[in-house]
mmJSON file of the N, C-alpha and C atoms, coordinates in Angstrom:
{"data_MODEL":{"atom_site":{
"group_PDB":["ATOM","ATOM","ATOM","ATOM","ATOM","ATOM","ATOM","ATOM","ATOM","ATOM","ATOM","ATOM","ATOM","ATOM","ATOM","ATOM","ATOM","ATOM","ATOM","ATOM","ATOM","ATOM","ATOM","ATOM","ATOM","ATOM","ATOM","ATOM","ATOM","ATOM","ATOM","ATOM","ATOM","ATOM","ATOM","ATOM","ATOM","ATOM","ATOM","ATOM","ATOM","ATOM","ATOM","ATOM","ATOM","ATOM","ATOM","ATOM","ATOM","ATOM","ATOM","ATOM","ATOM","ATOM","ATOM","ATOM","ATOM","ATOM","ATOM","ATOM","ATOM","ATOM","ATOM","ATOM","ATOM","ATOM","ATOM","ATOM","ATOM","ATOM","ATOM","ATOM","ATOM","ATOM","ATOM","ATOM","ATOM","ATOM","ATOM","ATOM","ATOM","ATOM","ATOM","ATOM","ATOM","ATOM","ATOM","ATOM","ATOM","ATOM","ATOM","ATOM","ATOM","ATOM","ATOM","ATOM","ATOM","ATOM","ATOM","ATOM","ATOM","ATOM","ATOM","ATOM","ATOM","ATOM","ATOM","ATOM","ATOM","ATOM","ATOM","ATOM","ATOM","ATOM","ATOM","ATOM","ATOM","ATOM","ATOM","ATOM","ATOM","ATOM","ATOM","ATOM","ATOM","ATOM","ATOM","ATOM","ATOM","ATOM","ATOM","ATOM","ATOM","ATOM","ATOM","ATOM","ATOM","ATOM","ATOM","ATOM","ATOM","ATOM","ATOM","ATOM","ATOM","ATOM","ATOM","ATOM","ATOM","ATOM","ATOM","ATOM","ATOM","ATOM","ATOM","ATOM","ATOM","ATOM","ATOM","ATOM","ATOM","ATOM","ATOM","ATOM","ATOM","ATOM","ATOM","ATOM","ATOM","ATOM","ATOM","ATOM","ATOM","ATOM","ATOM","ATOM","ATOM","ATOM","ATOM","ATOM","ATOM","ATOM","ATOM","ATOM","ATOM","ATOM","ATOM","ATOM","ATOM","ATOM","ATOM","ATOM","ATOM","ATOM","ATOM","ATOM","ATOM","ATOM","ATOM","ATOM","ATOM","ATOM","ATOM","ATOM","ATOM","ATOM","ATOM","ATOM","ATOM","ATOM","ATOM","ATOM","ATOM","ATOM","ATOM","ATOM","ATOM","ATOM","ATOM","ATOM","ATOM","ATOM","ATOM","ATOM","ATOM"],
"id":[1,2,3,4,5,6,7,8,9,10,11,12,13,14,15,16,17,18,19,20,21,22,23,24,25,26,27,28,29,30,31,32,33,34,35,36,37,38,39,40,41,42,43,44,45,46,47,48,49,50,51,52,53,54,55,56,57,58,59,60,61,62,63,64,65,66,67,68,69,70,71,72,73,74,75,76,77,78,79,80,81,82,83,84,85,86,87,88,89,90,91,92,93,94,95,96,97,98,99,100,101,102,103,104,105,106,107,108,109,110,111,112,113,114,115,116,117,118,119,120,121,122,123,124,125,126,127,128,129,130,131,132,133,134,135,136,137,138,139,140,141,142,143,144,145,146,147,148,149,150,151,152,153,154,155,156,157,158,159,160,161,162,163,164,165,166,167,168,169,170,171,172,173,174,175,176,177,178,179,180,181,182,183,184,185,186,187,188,189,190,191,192,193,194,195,196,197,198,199,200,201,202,203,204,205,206,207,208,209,210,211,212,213,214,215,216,217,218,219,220,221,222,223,224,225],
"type_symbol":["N","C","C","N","C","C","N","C","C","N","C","C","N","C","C","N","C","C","N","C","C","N","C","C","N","C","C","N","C","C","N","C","C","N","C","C","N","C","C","N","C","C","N","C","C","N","C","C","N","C","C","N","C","C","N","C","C","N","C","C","N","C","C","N","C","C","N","C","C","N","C","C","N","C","C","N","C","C","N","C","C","N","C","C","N","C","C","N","C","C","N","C","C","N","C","C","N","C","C","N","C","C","N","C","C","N","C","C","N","C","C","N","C","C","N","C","C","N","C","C","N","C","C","N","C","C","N","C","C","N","C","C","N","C","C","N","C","C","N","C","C","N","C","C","N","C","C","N","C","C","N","C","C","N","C","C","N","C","C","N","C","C","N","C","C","N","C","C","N","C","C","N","C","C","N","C","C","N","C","C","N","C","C","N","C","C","N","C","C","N","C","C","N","C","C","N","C","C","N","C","C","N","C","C","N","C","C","N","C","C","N","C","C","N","C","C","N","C","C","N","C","C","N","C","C"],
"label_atom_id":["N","CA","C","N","CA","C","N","CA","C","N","CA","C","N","CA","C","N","CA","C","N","CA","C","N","CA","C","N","CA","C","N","CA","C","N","CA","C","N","CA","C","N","CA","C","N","CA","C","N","CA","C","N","CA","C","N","CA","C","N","CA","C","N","CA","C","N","CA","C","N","CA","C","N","CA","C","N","CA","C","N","CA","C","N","CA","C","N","CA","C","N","CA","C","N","CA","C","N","CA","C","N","CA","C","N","CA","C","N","CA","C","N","CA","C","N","CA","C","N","CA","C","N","CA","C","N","CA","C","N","CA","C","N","CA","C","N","CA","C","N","CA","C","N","CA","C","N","CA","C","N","CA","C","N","CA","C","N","CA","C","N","CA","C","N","CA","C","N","CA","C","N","CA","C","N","CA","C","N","CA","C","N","CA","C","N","CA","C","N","CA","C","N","CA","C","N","CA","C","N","CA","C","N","CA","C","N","CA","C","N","CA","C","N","CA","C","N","CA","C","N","CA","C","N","CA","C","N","CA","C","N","CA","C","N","CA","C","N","CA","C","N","CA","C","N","CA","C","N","CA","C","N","CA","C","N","CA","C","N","CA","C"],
"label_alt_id":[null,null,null,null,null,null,null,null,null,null,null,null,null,null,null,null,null,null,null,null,null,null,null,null,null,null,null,null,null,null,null,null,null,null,null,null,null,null,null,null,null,null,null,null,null,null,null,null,null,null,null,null,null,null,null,null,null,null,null,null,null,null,null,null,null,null,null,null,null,null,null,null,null,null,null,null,null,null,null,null,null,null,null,null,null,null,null,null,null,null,null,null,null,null,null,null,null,null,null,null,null,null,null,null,null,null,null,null,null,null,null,null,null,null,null,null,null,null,null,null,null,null,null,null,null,null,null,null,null,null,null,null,null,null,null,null,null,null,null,null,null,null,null,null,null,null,null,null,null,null,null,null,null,null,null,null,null,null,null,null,null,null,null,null,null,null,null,null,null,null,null,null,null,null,null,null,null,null,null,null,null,null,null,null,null,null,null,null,null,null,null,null,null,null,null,null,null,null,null,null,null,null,null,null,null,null,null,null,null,null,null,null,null,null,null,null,null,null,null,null,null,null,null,null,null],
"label_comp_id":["UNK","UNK","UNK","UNK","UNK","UNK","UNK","UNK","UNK","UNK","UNK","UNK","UNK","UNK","UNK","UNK","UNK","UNK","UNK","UNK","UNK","UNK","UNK","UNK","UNK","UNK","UNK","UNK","UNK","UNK","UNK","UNK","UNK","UNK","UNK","UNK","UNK","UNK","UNK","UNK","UNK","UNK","UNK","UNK","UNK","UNK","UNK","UNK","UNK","UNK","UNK","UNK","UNK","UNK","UNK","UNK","UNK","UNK","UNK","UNK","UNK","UNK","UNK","UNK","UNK","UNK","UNK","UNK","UNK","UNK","UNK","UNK","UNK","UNK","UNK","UNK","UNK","UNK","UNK","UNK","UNK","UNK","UNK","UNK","UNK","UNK","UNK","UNK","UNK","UNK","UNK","UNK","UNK","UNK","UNK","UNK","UNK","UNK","UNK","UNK","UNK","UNK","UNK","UNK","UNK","UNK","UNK","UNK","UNK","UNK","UNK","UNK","UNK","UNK","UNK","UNK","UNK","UNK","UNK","UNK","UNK","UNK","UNK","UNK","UNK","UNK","UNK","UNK","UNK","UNK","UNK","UNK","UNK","UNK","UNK","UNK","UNK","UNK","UNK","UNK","UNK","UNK","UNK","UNK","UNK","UNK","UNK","UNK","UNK","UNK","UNK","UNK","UNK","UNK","UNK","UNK","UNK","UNK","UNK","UNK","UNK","UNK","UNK","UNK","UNK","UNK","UNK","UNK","UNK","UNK","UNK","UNK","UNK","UNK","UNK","UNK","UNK","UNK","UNK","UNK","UNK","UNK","UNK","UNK","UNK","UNK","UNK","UNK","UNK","UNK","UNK","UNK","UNK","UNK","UNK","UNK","UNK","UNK","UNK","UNK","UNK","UNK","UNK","UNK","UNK","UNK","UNK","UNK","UNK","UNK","UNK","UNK","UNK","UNK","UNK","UNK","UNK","UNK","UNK","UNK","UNK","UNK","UNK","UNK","UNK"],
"label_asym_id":["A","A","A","A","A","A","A","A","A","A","A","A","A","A","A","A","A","A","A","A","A","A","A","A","A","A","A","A","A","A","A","A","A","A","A","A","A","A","A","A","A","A","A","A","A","A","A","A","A","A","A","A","A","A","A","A","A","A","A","A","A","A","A","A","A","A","A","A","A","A","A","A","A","A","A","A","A","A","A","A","A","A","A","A","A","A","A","A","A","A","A","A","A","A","A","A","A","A","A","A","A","A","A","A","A","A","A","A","A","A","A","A","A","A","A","A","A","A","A","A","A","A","A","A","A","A","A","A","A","A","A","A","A","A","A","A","A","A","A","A","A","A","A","A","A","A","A","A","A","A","A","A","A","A","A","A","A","A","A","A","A","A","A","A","A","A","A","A","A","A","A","A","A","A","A","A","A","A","A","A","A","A","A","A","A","A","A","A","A","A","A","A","A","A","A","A","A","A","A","A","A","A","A","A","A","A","A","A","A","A","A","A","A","A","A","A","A","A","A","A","A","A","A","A","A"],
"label_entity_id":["1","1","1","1","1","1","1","1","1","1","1","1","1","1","1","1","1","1","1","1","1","1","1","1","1","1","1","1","1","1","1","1","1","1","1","1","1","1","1","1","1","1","1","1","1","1","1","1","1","1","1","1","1","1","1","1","1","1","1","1","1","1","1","1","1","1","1","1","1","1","1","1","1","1","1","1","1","1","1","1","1","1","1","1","1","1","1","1","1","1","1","1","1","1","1","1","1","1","1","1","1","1","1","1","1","1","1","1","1","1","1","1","1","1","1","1","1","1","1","1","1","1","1","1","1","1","1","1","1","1","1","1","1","1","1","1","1","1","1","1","1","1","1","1","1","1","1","1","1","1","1","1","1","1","1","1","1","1","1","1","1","1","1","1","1","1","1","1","1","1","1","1","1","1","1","1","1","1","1","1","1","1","1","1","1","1","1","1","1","1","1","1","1","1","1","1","1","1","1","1","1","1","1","1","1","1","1","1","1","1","1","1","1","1","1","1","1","1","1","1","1","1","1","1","1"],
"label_seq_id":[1,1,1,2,2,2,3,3,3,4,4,4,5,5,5,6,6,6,7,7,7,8,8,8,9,9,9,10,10,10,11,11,11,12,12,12,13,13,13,14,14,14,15,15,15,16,16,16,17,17,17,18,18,18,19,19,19,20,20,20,21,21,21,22,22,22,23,23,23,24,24,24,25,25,25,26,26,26,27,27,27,28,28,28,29,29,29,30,30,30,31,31,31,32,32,32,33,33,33,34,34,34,35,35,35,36,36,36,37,37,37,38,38,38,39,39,39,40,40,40,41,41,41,42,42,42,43,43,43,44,44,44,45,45,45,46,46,46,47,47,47,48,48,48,49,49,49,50,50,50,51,51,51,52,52,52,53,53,53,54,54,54,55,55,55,56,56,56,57,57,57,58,58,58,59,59,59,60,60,60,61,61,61,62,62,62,63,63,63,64,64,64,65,65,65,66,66,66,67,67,67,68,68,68,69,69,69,70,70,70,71,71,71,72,72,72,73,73,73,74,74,74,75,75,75],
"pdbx_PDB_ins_code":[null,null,null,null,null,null,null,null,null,null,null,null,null,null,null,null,null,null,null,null,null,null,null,null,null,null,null,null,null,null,null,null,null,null,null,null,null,null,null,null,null,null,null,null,null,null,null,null,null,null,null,null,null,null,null,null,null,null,null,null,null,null,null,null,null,null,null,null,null,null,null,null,null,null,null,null,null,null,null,null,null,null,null,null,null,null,null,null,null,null,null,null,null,null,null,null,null,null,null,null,null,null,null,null,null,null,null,null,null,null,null,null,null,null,null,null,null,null,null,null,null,null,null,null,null,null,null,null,null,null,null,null,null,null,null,null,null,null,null,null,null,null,null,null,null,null,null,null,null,null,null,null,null,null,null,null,null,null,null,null,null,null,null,null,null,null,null,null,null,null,null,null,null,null,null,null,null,null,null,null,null,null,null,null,null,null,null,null,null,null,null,null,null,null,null,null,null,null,null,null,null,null,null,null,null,null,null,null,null,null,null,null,null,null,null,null,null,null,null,null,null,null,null,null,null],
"Cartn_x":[-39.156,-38.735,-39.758,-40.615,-41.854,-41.82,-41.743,-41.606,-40.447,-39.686,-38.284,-38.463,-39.51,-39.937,-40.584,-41.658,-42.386,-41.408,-40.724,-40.095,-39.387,-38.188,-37.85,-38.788,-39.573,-40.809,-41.287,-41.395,-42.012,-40.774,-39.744,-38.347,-38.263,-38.729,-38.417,-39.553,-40.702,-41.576,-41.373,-40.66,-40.778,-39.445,-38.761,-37.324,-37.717,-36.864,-36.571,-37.513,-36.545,-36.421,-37.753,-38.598,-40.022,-41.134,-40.575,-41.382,-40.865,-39.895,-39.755,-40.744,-40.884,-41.499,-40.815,-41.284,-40.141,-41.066,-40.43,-40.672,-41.115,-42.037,-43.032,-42.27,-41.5,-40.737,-39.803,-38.86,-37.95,-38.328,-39.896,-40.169,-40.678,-41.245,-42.082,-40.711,-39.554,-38.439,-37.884,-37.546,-37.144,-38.645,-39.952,-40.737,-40.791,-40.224,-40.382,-38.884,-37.873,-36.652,-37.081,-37.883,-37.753,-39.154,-40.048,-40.841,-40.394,-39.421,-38.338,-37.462,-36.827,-35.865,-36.662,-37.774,-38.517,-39.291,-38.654,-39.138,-40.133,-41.192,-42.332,-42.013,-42.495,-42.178,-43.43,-44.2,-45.367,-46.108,-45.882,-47.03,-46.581,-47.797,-47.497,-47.292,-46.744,-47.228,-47.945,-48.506,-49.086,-49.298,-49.115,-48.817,-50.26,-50.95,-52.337,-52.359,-53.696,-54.037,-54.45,-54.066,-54.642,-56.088,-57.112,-57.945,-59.096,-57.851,-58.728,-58.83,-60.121,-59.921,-59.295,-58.444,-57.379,-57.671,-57.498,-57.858,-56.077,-55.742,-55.033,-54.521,-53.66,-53.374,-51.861,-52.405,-51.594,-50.656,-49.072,-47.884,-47.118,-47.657,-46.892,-47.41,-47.178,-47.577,-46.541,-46.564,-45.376,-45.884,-44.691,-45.619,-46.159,-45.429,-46.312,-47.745,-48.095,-49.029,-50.471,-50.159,-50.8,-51.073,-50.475,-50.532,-50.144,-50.725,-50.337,-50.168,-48.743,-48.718,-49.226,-49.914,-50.941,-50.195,-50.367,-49.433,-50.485,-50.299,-51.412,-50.094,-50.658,-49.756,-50.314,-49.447,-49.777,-49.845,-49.884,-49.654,-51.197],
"Cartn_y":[57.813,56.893,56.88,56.86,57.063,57.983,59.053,60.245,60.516,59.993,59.582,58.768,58.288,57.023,57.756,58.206,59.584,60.118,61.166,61.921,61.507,60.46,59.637,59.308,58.53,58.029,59.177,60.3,61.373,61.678,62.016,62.646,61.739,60.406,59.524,59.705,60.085,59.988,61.377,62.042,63.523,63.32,62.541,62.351,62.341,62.602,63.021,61.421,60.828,58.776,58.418,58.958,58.315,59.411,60.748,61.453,61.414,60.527,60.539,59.806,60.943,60.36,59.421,58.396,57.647,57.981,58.22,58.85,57.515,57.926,56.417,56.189,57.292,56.495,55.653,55.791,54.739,53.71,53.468,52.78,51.372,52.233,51.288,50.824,51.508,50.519,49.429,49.915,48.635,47.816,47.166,46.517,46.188,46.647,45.802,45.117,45.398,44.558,43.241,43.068,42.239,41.677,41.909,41.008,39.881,40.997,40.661,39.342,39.688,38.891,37.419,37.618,36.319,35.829,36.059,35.245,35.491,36.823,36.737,37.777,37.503,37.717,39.008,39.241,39.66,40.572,41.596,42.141,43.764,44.429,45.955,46.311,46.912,48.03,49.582,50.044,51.335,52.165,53.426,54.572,55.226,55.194,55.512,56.538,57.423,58.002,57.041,57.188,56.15,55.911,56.913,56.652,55.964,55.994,55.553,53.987,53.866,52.253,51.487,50.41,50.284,48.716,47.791,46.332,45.962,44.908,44.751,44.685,44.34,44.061,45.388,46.337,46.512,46.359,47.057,46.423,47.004,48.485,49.502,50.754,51.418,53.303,54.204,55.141,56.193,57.897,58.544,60.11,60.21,59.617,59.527,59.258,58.02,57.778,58.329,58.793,59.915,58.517,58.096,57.436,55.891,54.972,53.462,52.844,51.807,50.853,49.949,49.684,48.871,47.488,46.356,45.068,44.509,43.755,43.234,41.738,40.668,39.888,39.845,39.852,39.253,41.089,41.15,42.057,42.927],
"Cartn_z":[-112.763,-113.804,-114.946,-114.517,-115.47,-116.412,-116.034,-116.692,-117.467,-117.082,-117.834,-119.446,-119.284,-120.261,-120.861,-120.49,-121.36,-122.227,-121.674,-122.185,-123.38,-123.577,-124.494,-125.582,-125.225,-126.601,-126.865,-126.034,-127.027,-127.998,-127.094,-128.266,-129.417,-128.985,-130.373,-131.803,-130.919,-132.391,-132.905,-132.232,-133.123,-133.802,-133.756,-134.421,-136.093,-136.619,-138.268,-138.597,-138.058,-138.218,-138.285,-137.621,-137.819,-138.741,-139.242,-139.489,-141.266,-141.211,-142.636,-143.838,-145.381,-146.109,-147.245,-147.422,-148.566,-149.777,-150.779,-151.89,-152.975,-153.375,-154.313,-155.397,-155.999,-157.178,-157.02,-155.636,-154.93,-154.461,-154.129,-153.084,-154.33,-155.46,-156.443,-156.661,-157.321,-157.756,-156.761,-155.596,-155.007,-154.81,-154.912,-154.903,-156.125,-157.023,-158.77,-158.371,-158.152,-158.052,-157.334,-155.908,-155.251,-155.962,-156.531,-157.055,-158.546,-159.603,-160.28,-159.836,-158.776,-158.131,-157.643,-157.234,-156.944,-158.271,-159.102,-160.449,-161.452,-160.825,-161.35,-162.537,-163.739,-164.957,-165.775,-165.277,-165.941,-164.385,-164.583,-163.7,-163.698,-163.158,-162.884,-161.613,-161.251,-159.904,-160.16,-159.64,-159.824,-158.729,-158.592,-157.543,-157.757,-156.483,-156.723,-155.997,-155.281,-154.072,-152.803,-152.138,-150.334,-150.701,-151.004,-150.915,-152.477,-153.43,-154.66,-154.743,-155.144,-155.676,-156.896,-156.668,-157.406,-157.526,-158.963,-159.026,-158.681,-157.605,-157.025,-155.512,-155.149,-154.228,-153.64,-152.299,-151.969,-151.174,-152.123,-151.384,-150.587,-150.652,-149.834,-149.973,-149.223,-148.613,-149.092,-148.943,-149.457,-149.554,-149.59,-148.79,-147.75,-146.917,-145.379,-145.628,-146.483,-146.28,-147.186,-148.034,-148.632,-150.02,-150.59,-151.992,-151.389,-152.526,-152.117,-153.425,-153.454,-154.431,-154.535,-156.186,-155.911,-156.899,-156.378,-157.513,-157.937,-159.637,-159.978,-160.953,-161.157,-161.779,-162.623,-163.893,-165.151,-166.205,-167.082,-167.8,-168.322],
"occupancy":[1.0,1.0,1.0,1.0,1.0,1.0,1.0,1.0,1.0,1.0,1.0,1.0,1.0,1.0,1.0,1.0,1.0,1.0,1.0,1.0,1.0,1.0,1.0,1.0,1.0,1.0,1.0,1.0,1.0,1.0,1.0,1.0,1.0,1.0,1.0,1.0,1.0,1.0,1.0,1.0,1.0,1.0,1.0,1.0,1.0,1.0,1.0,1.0,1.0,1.0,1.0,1.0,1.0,1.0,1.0,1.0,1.0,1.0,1.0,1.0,1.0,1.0,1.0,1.0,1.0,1.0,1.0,1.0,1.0,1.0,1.0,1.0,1.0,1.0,1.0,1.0,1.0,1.0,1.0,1.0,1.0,1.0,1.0,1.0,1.0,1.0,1.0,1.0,1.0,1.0,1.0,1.0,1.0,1.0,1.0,1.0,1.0,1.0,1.0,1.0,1.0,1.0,1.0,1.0,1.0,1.0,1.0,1.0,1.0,1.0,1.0,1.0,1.0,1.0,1.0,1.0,1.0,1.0,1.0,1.0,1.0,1.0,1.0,1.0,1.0,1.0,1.0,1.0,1.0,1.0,1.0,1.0,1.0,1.0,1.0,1.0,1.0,1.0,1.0,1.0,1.0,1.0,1.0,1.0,1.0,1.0,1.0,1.0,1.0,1.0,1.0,1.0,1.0,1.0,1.0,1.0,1.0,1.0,1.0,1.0,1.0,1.0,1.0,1.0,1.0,1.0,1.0,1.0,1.0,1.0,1.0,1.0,1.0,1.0,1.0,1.0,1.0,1.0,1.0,1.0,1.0,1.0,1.0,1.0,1.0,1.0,1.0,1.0,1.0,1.0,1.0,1.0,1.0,1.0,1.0,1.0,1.0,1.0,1.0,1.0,1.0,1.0,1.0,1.0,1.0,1.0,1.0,1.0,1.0,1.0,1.0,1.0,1.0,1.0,1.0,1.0,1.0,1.0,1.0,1.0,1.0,1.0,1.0,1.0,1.0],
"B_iso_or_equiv":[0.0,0.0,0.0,0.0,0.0,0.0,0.0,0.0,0.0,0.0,0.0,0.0,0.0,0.0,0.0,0.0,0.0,0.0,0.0,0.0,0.0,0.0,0.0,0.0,0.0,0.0,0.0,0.0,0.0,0.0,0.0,0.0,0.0,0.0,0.0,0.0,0.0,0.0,0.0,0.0,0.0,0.0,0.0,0.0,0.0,0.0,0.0,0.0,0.0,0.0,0.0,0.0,0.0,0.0,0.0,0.0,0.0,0.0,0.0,0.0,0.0,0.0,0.0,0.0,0.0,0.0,0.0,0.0,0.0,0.0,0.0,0.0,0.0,0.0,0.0,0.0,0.0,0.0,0.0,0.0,0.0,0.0,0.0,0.0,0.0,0.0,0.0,0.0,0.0,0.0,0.0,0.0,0.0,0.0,0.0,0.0,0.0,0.0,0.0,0.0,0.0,0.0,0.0,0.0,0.0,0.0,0.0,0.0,0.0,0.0,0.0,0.0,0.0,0.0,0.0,0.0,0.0,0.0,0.0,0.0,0.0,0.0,0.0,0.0,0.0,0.0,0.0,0.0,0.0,0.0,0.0,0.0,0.0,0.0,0.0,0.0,0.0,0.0,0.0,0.0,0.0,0.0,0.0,0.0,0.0,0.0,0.0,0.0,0.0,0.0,0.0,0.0,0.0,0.0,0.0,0.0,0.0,0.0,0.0,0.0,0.0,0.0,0.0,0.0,0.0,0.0,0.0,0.0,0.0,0.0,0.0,0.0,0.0,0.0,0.0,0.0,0.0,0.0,0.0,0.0,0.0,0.0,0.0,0.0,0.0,0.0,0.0,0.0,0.0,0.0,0.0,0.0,0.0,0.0,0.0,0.0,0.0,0.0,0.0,0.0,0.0,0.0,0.0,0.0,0.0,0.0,0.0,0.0,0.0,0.0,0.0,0.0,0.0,0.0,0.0,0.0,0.0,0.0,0.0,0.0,0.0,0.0,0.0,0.0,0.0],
"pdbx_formal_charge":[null,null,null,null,null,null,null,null,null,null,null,null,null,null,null,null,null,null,null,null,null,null,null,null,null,null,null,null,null,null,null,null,null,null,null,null,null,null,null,null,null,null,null,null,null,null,null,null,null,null,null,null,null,null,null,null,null,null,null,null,null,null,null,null,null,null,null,null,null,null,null,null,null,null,null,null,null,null,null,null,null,null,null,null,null,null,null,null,null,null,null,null,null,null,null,null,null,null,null,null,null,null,null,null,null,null,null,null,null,null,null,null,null,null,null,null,null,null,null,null,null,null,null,null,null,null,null,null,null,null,null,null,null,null,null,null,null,null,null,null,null,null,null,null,null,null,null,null,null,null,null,null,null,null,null,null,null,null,null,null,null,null,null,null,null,null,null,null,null,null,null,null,null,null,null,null,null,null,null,null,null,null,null,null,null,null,null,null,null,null,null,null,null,null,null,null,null,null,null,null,null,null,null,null,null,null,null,null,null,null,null,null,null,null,null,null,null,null,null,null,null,null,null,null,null],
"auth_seq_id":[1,1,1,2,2,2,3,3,3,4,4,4,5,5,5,6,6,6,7,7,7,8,8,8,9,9,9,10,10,10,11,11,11,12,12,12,13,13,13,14,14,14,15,15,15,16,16,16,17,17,17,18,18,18,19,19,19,20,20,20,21,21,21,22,22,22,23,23,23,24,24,24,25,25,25,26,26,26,27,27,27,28,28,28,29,29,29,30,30,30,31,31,31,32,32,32,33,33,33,34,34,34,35,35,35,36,36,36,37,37,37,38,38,38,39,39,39,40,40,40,41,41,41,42,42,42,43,43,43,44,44,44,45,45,45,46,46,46,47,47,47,48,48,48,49,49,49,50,50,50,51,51,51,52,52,52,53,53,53,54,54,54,55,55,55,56,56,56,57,57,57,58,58,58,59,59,59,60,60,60,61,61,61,62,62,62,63,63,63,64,64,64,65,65,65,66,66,66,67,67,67,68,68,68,69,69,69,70,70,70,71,71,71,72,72,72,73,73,73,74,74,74,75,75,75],
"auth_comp_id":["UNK","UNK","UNK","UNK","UNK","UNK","UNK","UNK","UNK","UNK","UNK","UNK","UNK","UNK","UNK","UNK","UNK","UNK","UNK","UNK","UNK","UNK","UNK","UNK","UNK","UNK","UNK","UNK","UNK","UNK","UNK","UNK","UNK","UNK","UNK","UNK","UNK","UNK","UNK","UNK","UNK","UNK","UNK","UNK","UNK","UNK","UNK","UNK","UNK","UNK","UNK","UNK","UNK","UNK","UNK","UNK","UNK","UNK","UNK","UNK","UNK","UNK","UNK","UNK","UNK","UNK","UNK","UNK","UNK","UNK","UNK","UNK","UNK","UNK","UNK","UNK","UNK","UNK","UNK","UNK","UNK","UNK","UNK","UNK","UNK","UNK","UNK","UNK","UNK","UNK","UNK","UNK","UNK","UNK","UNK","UNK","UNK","UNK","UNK","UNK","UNK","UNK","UNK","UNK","UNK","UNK","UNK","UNK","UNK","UNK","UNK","UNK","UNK","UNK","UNK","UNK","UNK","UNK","UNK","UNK","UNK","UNK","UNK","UNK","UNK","UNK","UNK","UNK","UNK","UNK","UNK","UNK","UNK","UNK","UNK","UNK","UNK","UNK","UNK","UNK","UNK","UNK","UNK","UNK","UNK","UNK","UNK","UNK","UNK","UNK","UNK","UNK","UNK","UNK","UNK","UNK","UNK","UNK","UNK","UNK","UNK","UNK","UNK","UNK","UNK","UNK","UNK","UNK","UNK","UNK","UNK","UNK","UNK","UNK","UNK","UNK","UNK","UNK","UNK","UNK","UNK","UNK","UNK","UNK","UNK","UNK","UNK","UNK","UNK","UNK","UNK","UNK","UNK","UNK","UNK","UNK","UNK","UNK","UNK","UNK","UNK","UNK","UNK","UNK","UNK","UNK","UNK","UNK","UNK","UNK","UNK","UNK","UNK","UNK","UNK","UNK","UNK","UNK","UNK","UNK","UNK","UNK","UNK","UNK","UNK"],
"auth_asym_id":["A","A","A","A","A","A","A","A","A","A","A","A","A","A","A","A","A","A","A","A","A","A","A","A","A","A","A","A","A","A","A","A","A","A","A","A","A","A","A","A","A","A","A","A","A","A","A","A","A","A","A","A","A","A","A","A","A","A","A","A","A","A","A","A","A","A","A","A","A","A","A","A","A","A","A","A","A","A","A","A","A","A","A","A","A","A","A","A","A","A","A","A","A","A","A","A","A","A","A","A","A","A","A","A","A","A","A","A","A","A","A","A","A","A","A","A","A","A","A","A","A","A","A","A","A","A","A","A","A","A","A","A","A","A","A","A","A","A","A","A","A","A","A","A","A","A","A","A","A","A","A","A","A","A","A","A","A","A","A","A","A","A","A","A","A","A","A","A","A","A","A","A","A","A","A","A","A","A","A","A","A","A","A","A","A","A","A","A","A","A","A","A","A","A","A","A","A","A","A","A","A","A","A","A","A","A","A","A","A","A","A","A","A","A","A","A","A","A","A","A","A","A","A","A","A"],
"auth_atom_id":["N","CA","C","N","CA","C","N","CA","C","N","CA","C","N","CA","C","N","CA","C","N","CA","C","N","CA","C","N","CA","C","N","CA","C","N","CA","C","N","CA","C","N","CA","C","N","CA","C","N","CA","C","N","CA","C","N","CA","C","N","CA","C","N","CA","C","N","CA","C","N","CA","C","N","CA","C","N","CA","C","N","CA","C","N","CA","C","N","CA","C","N","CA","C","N","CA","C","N","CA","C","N","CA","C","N","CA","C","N","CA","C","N","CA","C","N","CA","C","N","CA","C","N","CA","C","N","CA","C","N","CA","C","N","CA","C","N","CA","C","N","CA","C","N","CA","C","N","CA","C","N","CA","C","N","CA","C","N","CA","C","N","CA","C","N","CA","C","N","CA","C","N","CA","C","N","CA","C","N","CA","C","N","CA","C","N","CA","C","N","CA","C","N","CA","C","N","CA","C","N","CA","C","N","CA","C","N","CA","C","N","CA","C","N","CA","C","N","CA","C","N","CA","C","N","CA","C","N","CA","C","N","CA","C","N","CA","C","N","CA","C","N","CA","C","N","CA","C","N","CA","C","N","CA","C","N","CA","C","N","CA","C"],
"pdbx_PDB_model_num":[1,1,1,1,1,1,1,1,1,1,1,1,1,1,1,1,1,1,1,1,1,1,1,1,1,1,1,1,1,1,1,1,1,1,1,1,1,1,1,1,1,1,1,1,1,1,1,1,1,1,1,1,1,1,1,1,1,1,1,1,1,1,1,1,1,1,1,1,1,1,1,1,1,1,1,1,1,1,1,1,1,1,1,1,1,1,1,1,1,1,1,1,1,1,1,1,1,1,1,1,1,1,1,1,1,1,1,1,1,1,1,1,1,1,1,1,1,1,1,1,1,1,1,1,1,1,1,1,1,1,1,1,1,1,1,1,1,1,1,1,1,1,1,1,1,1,1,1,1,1,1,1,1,1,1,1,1,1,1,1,1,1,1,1,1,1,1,1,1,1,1,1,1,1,1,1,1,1,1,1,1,1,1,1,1,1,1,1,1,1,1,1,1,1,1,1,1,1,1,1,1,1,1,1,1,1,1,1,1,1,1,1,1,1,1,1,1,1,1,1,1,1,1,1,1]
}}}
């Protein structure tokens, strides 16, 4: 049974479903809609590298991880 369980969670992380990259220009638009949608009137997002330093707060990953959106309020 064990091994049964193995086997599965391995098939699952090699699945498409978890190895997928979401693409930063989609990912920044839907995070400007829902920051939009909650009222806030004035601010940027910005598509950086993972590892650069960025003034802001990040809101999300993208490229498997490779680049990060960075939110800042106010203009």
């Amino acid at each position: 049974m064990r091994t049964i369980a193995i086997a599965v969670l391995a098939i699952l992380a090699a699945s498409p479903a978890f190895a997928q990259r979401k693409d930063c220009g989609e990912l920044k638009a839907e995070i400007d809609a829902r920051i939009s949608a909650n009222g806030v009137a004035s601010f940027t997002t910005t598509i950086v590298d993972k590892d650069a330093v960025a003034d802001g707060t990040v809101v999300g990953t993208c490229d498997g991880g490779t680049r990060k959106i960075v939110y800042k309020r106010g203009a």
